[in-house]
C-alpha positions in Angstrom: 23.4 52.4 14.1 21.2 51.4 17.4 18.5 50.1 14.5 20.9 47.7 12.6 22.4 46.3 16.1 18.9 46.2 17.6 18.3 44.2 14.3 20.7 42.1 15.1 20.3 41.5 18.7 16.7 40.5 17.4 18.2 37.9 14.8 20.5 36.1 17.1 18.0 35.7 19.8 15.5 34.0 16.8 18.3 32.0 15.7 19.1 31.1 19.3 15.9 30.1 20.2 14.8 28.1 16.7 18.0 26.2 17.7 17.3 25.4 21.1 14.1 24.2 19.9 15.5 22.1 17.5 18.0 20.5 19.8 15.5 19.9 22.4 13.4 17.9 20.3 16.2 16.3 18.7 17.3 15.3 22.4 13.8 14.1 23.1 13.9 12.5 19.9 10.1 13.7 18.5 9.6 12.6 15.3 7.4 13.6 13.2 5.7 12.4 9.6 8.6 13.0 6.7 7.4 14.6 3.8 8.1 11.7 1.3 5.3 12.4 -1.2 5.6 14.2 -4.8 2.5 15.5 -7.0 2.8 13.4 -10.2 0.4 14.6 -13.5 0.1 10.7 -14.1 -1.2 9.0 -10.6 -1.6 12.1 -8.7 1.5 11.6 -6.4 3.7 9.4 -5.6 6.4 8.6 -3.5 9.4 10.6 -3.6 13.0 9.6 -5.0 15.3 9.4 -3.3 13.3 11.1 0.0 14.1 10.1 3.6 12.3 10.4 6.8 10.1 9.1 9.3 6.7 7.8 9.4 5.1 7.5 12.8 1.3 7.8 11.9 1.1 4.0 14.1 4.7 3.3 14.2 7.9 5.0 14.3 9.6 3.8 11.6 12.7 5.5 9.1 11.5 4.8 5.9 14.4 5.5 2.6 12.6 5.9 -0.9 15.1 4.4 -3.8 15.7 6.5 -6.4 12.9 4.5 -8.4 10.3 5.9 -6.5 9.9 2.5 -3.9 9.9 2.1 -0.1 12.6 -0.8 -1.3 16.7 -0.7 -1.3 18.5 0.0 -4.6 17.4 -2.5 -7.4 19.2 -3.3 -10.7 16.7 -2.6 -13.6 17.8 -5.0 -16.0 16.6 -8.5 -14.2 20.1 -10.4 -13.3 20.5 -14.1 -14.3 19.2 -17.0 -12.9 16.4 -14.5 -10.8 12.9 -15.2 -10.0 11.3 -11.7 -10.2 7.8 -11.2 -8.3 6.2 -7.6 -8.2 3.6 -6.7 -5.6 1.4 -3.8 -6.5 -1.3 -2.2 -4.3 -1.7 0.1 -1.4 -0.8 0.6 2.1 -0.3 -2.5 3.1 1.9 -3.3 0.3 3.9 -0.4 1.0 4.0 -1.8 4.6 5.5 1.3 6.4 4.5 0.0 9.8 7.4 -2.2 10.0 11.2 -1.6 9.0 12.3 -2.4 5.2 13.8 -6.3 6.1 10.3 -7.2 8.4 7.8 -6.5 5.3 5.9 -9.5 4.1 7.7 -8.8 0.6 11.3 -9.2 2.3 9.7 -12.2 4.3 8.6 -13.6 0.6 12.2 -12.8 -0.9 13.9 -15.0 1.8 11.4 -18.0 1.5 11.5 -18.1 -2.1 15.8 -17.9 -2.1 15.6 -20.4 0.4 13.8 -23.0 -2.0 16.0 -21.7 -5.3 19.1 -21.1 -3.8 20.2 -24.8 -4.0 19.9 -24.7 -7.5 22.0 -21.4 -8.1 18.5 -19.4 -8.3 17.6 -15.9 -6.4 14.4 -14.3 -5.5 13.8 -11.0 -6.1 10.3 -9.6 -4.7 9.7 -5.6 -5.5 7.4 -3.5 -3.9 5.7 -1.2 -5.7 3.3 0.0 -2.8 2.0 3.3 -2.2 -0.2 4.5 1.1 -3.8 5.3 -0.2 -3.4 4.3 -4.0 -6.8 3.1 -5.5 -7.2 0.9 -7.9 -6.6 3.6 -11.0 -2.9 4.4 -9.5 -2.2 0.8 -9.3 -2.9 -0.1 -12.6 -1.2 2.7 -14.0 2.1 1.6 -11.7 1.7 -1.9 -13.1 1.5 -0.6 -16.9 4.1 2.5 -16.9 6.5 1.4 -14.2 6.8 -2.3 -13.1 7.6 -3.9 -16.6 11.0 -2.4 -17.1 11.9 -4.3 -14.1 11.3 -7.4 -16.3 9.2 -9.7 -13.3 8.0 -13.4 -14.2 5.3 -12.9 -11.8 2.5 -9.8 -10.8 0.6 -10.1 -7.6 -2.3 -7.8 -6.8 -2.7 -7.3 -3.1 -6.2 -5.9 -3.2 -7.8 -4.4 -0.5 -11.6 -3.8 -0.4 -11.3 -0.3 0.6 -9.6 0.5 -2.8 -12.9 -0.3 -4.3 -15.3 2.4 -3.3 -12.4 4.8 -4.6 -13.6 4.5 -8.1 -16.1 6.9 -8.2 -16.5 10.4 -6.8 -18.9 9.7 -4.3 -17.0 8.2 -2.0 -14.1 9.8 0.1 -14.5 13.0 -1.9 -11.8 14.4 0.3 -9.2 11.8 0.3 -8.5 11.0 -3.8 -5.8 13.9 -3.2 -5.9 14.2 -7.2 -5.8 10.6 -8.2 -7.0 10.0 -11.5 -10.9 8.8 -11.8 -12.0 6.3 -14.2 -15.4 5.8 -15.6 -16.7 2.6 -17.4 -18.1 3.6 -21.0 -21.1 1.2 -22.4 -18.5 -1.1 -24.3 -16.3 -2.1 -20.7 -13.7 0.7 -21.7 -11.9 2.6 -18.7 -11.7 6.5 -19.6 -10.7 9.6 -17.6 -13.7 11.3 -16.2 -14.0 14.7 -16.6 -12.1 16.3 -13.7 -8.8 14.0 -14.6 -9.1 15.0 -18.3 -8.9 18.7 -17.5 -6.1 18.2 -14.0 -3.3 20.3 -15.2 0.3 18.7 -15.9 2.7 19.6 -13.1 5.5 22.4 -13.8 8.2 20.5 -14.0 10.2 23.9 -12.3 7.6 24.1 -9.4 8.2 20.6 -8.8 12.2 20.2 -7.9 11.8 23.2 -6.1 9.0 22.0 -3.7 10.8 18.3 -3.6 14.1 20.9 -2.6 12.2 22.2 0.4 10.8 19.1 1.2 14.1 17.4 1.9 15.5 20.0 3.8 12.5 20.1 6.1 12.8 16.3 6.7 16.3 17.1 7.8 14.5 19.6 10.5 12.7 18.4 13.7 11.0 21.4 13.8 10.1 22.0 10.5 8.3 18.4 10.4 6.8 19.6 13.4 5.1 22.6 11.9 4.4 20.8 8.7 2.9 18.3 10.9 0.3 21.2 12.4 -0.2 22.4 8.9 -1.3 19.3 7.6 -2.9 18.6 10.9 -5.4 22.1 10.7 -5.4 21.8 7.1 -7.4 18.1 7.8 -9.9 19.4 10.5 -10.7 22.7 7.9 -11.5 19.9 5.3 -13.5 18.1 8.2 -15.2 21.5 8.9 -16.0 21.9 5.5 -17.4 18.7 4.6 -19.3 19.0 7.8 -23.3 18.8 7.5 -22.4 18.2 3.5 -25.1 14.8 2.5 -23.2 12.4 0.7 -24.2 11.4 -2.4 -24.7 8.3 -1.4 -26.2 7.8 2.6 -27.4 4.9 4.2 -30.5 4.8 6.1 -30.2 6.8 9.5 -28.2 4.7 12.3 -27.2 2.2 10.0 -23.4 1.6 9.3 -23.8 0.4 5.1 -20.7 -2.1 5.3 -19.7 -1.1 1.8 -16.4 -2.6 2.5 -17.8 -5.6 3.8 -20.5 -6.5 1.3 -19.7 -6.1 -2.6 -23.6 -6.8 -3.3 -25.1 -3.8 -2.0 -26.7 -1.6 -5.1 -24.6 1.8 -3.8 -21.4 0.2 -4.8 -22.2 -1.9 -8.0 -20.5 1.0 -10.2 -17.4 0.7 -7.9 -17.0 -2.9 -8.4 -17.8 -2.6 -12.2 -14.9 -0.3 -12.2 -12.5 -2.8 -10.3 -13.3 -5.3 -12.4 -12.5 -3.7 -15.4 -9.3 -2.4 -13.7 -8.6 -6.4 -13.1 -9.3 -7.7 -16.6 -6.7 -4.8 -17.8 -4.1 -5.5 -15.5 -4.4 -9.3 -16.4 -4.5 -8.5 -19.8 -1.1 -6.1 -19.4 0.4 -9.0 -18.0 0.0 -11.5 -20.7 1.2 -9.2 -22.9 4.3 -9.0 -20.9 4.3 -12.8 -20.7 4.0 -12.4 -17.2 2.0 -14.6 -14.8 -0.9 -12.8 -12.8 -2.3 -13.6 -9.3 -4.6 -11.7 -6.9 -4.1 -11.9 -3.3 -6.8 -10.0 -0.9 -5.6 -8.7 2.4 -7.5 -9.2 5.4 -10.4 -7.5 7.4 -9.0 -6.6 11.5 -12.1 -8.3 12.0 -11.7 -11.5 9.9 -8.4 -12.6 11.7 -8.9 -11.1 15.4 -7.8 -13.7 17.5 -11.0 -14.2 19.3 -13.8 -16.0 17.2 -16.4 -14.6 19.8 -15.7 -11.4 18.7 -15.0 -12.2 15.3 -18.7 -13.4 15.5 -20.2 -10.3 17.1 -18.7 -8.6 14.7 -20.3 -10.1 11.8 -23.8 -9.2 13.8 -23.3 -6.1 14.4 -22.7 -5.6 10.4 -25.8 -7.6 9.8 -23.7 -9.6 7.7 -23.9 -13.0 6.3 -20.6 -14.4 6.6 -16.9 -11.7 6.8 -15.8 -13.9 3.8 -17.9 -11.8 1.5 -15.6 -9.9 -0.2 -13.6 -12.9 -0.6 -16.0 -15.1 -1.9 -16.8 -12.8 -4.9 -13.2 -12.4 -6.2 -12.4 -16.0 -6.3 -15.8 -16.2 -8.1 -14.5 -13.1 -10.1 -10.8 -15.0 -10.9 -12.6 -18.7 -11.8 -14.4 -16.9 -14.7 -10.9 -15.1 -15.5 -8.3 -17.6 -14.8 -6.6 -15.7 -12.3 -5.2 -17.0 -9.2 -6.8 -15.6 -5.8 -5.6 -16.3 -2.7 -7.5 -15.1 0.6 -5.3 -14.3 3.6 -8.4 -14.4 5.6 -8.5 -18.0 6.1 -4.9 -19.1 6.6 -4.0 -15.5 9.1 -6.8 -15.9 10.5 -6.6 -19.5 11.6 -2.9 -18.9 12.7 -4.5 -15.6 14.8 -7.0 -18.1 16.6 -5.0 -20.5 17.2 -1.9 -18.6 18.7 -3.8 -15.9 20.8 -2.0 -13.4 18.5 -2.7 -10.2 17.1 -1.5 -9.5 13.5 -2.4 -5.7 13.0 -1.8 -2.8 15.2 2.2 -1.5 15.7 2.4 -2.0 18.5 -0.3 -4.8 18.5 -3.5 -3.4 19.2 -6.0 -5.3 21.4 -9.0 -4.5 18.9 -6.7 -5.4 16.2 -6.8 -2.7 14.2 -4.4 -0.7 12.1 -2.4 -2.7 9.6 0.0 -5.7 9.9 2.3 -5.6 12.6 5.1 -7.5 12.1 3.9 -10.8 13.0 1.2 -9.7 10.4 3.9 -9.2 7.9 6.4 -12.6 8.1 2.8 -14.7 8.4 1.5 -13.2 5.3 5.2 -13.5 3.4 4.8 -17.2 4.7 1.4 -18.0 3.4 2.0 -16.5 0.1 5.4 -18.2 -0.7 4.1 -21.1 0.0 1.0 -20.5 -2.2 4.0 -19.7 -5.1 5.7 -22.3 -4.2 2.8 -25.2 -4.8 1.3 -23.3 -7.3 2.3 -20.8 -9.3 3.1 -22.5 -12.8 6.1 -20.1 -13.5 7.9 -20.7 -10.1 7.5 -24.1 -10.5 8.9 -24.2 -13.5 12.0 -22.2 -12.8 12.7 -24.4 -9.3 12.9 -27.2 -12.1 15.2 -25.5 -14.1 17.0 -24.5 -11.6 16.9 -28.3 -10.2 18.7 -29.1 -13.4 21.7 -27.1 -12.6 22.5 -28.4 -9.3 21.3 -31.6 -6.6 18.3 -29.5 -4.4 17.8 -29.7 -1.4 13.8 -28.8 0.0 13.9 -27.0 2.8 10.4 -26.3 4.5 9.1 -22.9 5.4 8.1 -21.8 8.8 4.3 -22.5 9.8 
């Protein structure tokens, strides 16, 4: 009998103390990163239905995944009347998790585009389809499996540069986490490589049960704070690891490459072989869809920092002959294609310079770096409005149609 109630004693004072731990950091209000992934056989992961939690990797910020799979509120599939649909694909700073749901440049896009339809009976409705870290393979595959159900008149792109040297193997070898690897074949066809042919599907069985666990950890302080170290001593292992590994490709000593910066470096022409191809199919999916297709690139910290001194130095330090480079080659790229490409560079950074402001870093960040704050965000919904807005053929069109059912009224956006 002293065994069991020793037992016991032992129990309670666990419990006692797991729950004084857990109210103590609910009182101090530590948060910790939510668990709001899934493993997916198709893109490698994605976000989580349904999953709650929060995100504080630069700013503390509850994030709620619809049951689509979107960091985006409840949307009806079937595309409601008189609606303007836009969908934004890309990566993290489409997805935008640095700022709540209603500052996002998306939301910031949906209420400048209503603003101009609304007088005519019209509605926007701008989706994001955004995921942290997706390359250029998992946004494509987004656009073609997931997005057209949703029925939108117009796709936008929001590439980032970063996404390109994720097309082949040697570049981040440990951050793909299992997205799918494309390699161009002699003919411009996009196949599998080898290690993504022969992935295994996920067990459907294995996966509710791990998505189980994962929401009742997010409902835990303290078990986001031990998944937190998990992940945390997981990542320096893998640092360890790679440690002292050569990459396959390696600049010369002392010298940073600027891969991102410079899509005309030799070390990288498979990569942007690869994004092209990636381009010409997500155009193509488009017109099949009847759907309109634009690119917009996101910005360099360095291309809209707010002091054009630095901005400068910058440039030297990268031996580089202008930060537009990246730029430059997709609107080259999208003349020979016929798609749209608007820079942000130019028009954020002009607004940066000329305001003293800092668009990325939450909270802003006197180096600028991180991702959009949310003056980022509601000047980058405002530029690319107003680029739909003067020149998208299909919104143009619908503002007229809609002009037909009512008097309109034009009401400018904010500058």
């Amino acid at each position: 009998m002293r065994f069991f109630r020793d037992l016991l004693l032992a129990g309670l004072a666990t419990a006692a103390v797991i729950l004084a731990l857990e109210g103590g950091l609910r009182l101090a209000r530590a948060h910790y990163e939510a668990s709001l992934y899934e493993p997916e056989s198709e893109r490698g992961y994605a976000l989580r239905p349904n999953a709650e939690g929060w995100s504080v990797e630069e700013a503390e910020v509850y994030l709620r995944i619809n049951s689509d799979g979107m960091r985006d509120r409840e949307r009806p599939i079937v595309r409601p009347p008189h609606t303007l649909r836009v969908a934004v694909i890309g990566s993290s700073e489409a997805d935008a998790r640095q700022v709540p749901l209603d500052k996002t440049f998306e939301a910031v896009m949906n209420r400048d585009l209503s603003r101009e339809l609304e007088p005519g009976g019209g509605h926007a409705d701008v989706l994001g389809f955004g995921a942290p870290g997706y390359t250029l393979s998992q946004e494509y595959l987004t656009l073609h499996n997931h997005v057209w159900k949703y029925e939108p008149q117009v796709v936008i792109l929001l590439f980032s540069a970063f996404t390109v040297l994720k097309n082949t193997r040697e570049f981040y070898p440990g951050e793909l986490k299992g997205a799918p690897v494309y390699v161009l074949q002699s003919g411009g066809q996009l196949v599998p490589d080898a290690i993504t042919r022969n992935t295994p599907l996920i067990d459907a069985r294995r996966l509710l049960w791990k998505n189980r666990m994962s929401d009742w950890m997010n409902r835990s302080y303290l078990l986001c704070l031990l998944n937190a170290a998990r992940i945390q001593s997981r990542g320096l292992m893998l640092m360890e690891k790679l440690r002292g590994r050569p990459p396959k490709v390696s600049p010369a000593p002392g010298v940073d490459p600027g891969w991102s910066y410079n899509p005309g470096q030799p070390e990288i022409e498979e990569c942007w072989a690869i994004a092209d191809a990636f381009v010409d199919a997500m155009k193509k999916d488009c017109g099949l869809h009847g759907a309109e297709f634009r690119i917009v690139t996101s910005d360099f910290a360095a291309q809209v920092h707010p002091s054009l001194e630095k901005r400068a130095a910058f440039q030297r330090s990268m031996g580089l002959s202008s930060l537009d480079l990246v730029d430059q080659r997709l609107e080259r790229f999208g003349a020979t294609r016929g798609i749209p490409v608007l820079a942000l560079a130019g028009p954020l950074g002009a607004y940066a310079a000329s305001h003293g402001v800092f668009l990325h870093g939450a909270p802003p960040s006197r180096d600028n770096g991180g991702h959009w704050n949310e003056l980022g965000n509601e000047q980058a919904g405002h530029v690319i409005a107003r680029e739909l807005l003067a020149r998208s053929p299909v919104v143009r069109a619908f503002i007229q149609v809609s002009a037909v059912r009512a008097p309109r009224s034009s009401t400018p956006i904010p500058r």
